[in-house]
Structure formats: structure tokens, C-alpha cells
C-alpha positions as CSV (number, residue, x, y, z in Angstrom):
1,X,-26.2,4.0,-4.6
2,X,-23.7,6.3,-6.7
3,X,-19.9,5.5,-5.5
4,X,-19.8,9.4,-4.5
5,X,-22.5,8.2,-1.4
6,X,-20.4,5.0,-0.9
7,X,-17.0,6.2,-0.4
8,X,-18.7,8.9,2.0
9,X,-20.2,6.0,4.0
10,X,-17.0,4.4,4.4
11,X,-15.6,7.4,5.3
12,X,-17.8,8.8,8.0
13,X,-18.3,5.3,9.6
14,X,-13.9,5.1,10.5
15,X,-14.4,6.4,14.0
16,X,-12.3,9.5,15.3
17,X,-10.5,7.5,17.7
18,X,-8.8,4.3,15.9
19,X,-7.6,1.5,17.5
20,X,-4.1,0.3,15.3
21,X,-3.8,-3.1,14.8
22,X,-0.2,-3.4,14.1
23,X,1.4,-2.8,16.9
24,X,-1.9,-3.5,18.6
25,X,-3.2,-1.7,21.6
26,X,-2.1,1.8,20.7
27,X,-5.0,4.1,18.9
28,X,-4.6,7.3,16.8
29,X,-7.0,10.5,16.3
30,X,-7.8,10.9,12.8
31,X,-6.6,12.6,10.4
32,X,-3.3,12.4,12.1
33,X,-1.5,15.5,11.9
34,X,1.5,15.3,9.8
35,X,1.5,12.0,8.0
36,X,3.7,11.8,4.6
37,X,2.3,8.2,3.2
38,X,-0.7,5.6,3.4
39,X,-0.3,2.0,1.9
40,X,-3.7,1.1,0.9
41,X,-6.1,-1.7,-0.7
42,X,-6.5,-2.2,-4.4
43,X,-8.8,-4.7,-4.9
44,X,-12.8,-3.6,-5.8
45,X,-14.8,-1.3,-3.9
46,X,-17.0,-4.1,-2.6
47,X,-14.2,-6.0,-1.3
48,X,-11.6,-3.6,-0.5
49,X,-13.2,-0.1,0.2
50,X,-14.1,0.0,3.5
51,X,-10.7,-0.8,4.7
52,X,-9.3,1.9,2.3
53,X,-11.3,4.5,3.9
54,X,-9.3,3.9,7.0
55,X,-6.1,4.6,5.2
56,X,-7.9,7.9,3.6
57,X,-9.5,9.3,6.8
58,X,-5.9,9.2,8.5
59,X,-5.1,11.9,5.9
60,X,-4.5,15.7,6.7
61,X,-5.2,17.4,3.4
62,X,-4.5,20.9,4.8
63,X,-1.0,21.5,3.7
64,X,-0.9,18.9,0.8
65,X,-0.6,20.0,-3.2
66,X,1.0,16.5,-4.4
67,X,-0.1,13.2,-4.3
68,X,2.4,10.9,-5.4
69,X,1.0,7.2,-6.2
70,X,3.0,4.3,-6.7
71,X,1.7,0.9,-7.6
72,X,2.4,-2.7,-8.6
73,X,2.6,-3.8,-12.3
74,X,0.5,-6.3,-12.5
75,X,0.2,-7.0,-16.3
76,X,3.4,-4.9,-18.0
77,X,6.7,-6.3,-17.1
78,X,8.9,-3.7,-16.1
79,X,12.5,-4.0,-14.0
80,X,12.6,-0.3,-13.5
81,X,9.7,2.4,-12.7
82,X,7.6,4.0,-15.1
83,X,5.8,7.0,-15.3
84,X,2.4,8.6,-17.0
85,X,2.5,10.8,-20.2
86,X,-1.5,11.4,-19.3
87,X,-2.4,15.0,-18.9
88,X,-5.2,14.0,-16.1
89,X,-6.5,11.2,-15.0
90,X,-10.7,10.7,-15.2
91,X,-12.7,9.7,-12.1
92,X,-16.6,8.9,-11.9
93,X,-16.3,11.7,-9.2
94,X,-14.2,14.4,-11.9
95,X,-10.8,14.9,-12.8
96,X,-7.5,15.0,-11.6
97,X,-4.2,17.1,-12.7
98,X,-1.4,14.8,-13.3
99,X,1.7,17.0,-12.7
100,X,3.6,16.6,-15.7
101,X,6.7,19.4,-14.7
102,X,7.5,17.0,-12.1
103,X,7.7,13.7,-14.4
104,X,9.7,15.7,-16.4
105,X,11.7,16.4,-13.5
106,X,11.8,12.6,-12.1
107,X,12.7,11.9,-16.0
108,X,15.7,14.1,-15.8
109,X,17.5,12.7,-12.7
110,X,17.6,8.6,-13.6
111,X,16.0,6.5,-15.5
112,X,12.5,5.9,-15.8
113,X,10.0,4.6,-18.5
114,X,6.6,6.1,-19.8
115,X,3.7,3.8,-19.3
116,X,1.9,3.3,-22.4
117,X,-1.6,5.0,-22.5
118,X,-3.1,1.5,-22.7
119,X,-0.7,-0.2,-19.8
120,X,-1.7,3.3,-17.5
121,X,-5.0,2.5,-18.6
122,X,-5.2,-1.4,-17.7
123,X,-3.1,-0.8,-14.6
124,X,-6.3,-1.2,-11.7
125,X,-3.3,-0.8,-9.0
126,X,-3.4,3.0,-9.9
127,X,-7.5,3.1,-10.6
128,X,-8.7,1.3,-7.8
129,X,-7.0,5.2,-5.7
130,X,-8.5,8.0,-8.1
131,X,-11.8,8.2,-6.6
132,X,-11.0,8.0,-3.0
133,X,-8.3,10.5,-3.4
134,X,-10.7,12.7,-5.6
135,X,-13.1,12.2,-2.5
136,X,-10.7,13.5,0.0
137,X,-9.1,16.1,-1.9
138,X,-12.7,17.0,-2.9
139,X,-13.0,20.3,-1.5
140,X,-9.5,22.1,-3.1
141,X,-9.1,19.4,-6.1
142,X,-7.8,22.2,-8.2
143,X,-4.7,22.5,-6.4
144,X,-3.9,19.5,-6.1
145,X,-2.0,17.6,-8.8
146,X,-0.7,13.6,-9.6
147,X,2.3,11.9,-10.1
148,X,1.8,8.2,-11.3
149,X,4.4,5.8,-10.4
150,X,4.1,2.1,-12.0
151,X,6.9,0.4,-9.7
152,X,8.0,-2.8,-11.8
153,X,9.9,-6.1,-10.4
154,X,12.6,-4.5,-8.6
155,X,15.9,-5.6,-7.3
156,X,16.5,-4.6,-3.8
157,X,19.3,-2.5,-5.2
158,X,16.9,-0.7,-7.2
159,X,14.4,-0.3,-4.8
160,X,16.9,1.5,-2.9
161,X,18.1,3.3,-6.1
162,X,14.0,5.1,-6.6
163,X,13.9,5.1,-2.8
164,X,17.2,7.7,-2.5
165,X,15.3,9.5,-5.3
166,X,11.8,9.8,-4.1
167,X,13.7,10.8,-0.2
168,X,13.6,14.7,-1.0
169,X,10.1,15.0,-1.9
170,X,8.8,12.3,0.9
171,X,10.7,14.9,3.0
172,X,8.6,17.8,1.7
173,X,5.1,18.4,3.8
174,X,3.6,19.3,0.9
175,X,3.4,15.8,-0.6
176,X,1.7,12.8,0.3
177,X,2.9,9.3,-1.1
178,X,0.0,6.7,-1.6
179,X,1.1,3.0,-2.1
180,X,-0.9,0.8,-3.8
181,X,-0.7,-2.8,-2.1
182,X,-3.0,-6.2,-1.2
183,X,-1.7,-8.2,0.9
184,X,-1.7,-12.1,1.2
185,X,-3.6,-14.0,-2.1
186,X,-3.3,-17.5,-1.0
187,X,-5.3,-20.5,-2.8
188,X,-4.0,-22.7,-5.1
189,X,-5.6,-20.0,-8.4
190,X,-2.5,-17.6,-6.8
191,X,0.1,-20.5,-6.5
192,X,0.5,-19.4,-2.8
193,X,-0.9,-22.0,0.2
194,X,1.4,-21.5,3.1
195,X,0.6,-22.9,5.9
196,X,1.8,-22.8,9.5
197,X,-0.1,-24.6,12.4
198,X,1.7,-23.2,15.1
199,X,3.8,-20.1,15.8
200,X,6.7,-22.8,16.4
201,X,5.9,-25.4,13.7
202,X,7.6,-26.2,10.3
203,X,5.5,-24.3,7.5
204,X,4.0,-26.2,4.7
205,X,1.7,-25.7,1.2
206,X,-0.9,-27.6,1.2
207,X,-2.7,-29.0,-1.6
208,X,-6.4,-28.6,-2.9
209,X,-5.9,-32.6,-2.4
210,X,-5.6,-32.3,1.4
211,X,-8.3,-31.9,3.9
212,X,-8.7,-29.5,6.4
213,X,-5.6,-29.1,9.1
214,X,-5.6,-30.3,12.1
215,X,-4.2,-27.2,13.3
216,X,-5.2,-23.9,13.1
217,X,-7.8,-23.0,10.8
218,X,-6.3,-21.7,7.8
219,X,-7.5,-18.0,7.3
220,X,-5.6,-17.3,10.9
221,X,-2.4,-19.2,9.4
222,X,-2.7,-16.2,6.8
223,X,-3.8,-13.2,9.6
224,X,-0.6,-14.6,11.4
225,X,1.7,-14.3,8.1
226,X,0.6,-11.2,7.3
227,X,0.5,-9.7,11.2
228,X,4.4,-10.8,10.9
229,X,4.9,-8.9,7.7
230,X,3.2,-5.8,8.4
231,X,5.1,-5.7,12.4
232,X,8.6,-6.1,9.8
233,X,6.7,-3.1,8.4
234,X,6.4,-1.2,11.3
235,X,9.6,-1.2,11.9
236,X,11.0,0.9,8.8
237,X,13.5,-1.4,7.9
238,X,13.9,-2.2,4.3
239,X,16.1,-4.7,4.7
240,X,14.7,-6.6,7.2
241,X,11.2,-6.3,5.1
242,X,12.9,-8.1,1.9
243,X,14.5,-10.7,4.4
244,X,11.1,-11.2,5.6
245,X,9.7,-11.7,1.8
246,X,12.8,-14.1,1.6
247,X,11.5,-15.8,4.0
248,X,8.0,-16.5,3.6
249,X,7.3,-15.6,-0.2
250,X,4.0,-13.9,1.4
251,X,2.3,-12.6,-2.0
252,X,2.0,-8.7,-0.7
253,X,1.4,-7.8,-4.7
254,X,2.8,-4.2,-3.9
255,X,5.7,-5.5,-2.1
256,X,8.4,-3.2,-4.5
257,X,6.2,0.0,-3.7
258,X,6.5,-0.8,-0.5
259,X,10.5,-1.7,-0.7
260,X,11.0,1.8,-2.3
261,X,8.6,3.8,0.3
262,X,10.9,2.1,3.2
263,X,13.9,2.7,1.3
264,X,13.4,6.7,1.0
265,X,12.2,6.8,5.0
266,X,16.1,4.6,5.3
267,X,17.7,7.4,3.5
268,X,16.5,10.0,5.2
269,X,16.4,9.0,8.6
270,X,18.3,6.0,10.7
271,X,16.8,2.5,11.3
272,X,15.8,3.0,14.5
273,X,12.2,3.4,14.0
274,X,11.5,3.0,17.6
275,X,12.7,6.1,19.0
276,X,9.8,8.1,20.3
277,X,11.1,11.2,17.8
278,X,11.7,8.3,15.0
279,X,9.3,7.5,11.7
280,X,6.3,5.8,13.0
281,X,4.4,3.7,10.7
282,X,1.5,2.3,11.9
283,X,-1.5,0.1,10.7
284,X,-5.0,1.0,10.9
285,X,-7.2,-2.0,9.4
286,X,-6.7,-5.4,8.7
287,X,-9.4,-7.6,6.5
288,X,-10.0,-10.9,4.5
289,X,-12.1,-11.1,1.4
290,X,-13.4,-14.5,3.2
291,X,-12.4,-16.7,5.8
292,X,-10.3,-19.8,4.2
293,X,-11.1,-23.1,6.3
294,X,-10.5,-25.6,3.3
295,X,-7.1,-26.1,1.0
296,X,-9.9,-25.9,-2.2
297,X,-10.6,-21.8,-0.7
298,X,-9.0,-18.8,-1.7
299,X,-8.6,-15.4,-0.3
300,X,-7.0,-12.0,-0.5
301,X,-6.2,-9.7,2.5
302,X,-6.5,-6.0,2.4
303,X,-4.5,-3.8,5.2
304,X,-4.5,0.4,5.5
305,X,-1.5,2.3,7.0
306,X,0.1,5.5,8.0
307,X,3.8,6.6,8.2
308,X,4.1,9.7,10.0
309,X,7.6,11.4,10.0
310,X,8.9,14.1,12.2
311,X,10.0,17.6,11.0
């Protein structure tokens, strides 16, 4: 099966009518008219895919001519953002423009570095997105064009700093922001085995050593962490989202794209997310690569959204 056939599998099987799972209850009719930004799953096809679809299919490509993608660094250490000096970037599906009058323009107002062409090439944050949004844009790809953002370890400070920057063209309808995250990698190969048996019970880590909890099973320990995060999510607060990080240490690898994507919805609009006129950010899909019930298990956990903002 070519990946063309499998993204279009994932795609048509996201029903027309989906039921959000953060807030849960509420439902949406996709694509939902107006969105500015997804935050979708990096991780392979096989593991990942099917919950990115449901990011994608929330997408109305009608009015859209920029795509502006920003993912973690996971192997060039970078305190700052960094853009591509690529001219396109190749998919098995085709090509796609990267806009390179707007990185000059980005490169103008603050500062920014270039990724190298062989840390844009090993960066799988920003690869693992071509070929869906090749898919999606399929139809008018030649009017559509790129803009690559590596978003390094950031200070809050700085997230806020690229966030003000980024505010005028989340603003525009005409672009659409992708971010590039996985959430929760717990097992001892990520360094990361939180643990907490009961909504109201001391946290731990618990060691390869130990046996299986007495409490909850583990993989709903880590649907529980990462319900909490994306609900801090929902409510467009960047502040409240680092406080959360703070808190937990929840390994969300795109956790800075994130922080700058809530900082530029902050500077544009107030905090109160909840207003019915307000930003609305919602989650579509939730998923485990596998269902941890032992300390010796690992997993990582994959989540698609949509922020819709009013005119």
C-alpha cells in the first residue's frame, strides 16, 4: 500500500461528526470553518497517522496560501528559533514551496537562526507533516507555500518574545499554523515514570525494579496526566500551561511550539478563553502507542487539536 492510499484511508475513515475529547462531550463538524492552527502527532505513520488525520480533516483549505510549521528540536540544540534556507521541501507525494520572502521577513524583525541543510534534514518533527499537508493541500498545492519553524529550548520569556511575533500572521485567515508535538514518553528509556494512583494521591516514579501498582493501571496514570495537560490547553493560557509543565515535568516533546502558539493567541486576544466569542481550542483524538501495565513498559501518546479564533 503506497502512503498516498494510506493517508487517504485515515482521512476518509475521521467521521463528519467528531466527538472532542478534551473538553469531552462536545462534537465538531469537520473541517471546521475558520480554524487558524492544529497541534499534531510526529511520531511514524504506523504509530501516529491515524490520529493525525483527525487534526488534518478539521482543516478548511479554502482560504489558506500559508502553512506555517513549527516543531521541536530534537537533536540540534538551539535557545532561540531557527528557520529553513531550503527552496522546497520533497514529499513521496511531490513538492512543496517553502516561502523564502517571508523567512526573509521573520529574519528582519528579531533574531532567528538558519537550520543547517543537514539539522532541517534530520529534524523528523518537521517530516513526519509534509505528506499529510501535501495530501490535504493536494488539490491547489501550487499556491500554497511553507514556512519552517525549528522552535529550540525556550524560556518562557522567549516563548512569549516569537509568540508576539508570530500574533499578526496567526491573525491573518490566510495562514494556517501546524505544531508539531507527542505527547507523554514515559518508560524508564525516556527518563519519565510518573505515576499517580489516585486523582488525590502523592505522585511518584517508579522503577523498572517495582512491580505492578496496586493502584491504577499505569497507561491511565498517563491518559489522566496528559487529559490534565491538554484541559490547561484548552484554556489558552500560556502561563498556566508552563505552570502546569512545572508541575508535572509531563514530557510533551513540543511543549515550546506549543508555549509560542498560546503565547501569540495571549497577545492577540485576552485570557478568557471561555467566552462563547473567545479562542476555542479544542481536542479531537487522543492515543497510546501501547497500553503500559508494568514499570519495565514504555509508551508514547499522540493527541490532534484545533484552535479556532474569531474574526
Amino acid at each position: 500500500m503506497t502512503l498516498d492510499h494510506e493517508l487517504q484511508q485515515w482521512l476518509d475513515s475521521v467521521p463528519e461528526q467528531v466527538t472532542e475529547v478534551n473538553p469531552v462531550g462536545d462534537s465538531c463538524t469537520v473541517p471546521v470553518k475558520g480554524i487558524r492552527a492544529i497541534i499534531g502527532p510526529h511520531a511514524g505513520f504506523s504509530y501516529s497517522g491515524a490520529n493525525a488525520a483527525y487534526g488534518y480533516k478539521c482543516i478548511d483549505t479554502q482560504n489558506i496560501k500559508r502553512v506555517f510549521l513549527l516543531g521541536p528540536s530534537h537533536h540540534a540544540y538551539l535557545k532561540t528559533c531557527a528557520l529553513s534556507q531550503c527552496t522546497e521541501y520533497s514529499t513521496p507525494l511531490g513538492n512543496i514551496r517553502v516561502d523564502q520572502e517571508l523567512v526573509r521577513e521573520l529574519q528582519d524583525k528579531d533574531e532567528w537562526r538558519l537550520m543547517s541543510t543537514r539539522v532541517d534534514q534530520d529534524e523528523h518533527s518537521l517530516e513526519m507533516h509534509l505528506p499529510y499537508i501535501y495530501k490535504v493541500f493536494e488539490s491547489r498545492i501550487e499556491q500554497i507555500s511553507l514556512v519552517p519553524i525549528m522552535v529550540g529550548n525556550l524560556a518562557f520569556a522567549t516563548e512569549q518574545k516569537y509568540g508576539k511575533l508570530l500574533a499578526p500572521y496567526l491573525a491573518d485567515p490566510e495562514n494556517l499554523f501546524i505544531i508539531s508535538s507527542d505527547f507523554c514518553h514515559w518508560g524508564s528509556r525516556f527518563g519519565y515514570t510518573f505515576y499517580q494512583s489516585t486523582d488525590d494521591s502523592q505522585p511518584c516514579h517508579l522503577s523498572a525494579r517495582d512491580g505492578r501498582p496496586n493502584g491504577v493501571p499505569i497507561w491511565e496514570s498517563i491518559q489522566r496526566l496528559d487529559s490534565a495537560g491538554m484541559d490547561v490547553i484548552t484554556q489558552v493560557d500560556h502561563a498556566m500551561f508552563r505552570q502546569y509543565l512545572d508541575d508535572t515535568s509531563n514530557t510533551i516533546c513540543g511543549n515550546h511550539p506549543i508555549g509560542v502558539l498560546l503565547a501569540a493567541v495571549n497577545h492577540l486576544y485576552s485570557k478568557d478563553a471561555q467566552r462563547q466569542d473567545g479562542p476555542r481550542l479544542r481536542f479531537v483524538k487522543y492515543d497510546q502507542s501501547s497500553k503500559v501495565r508494568s514499570p519495565k513498559d514504555s509508551s508514547v501518546s499522540y493527541a490532534s487539536a484545533y484552535l479556532w479564533l474569531p474574526r
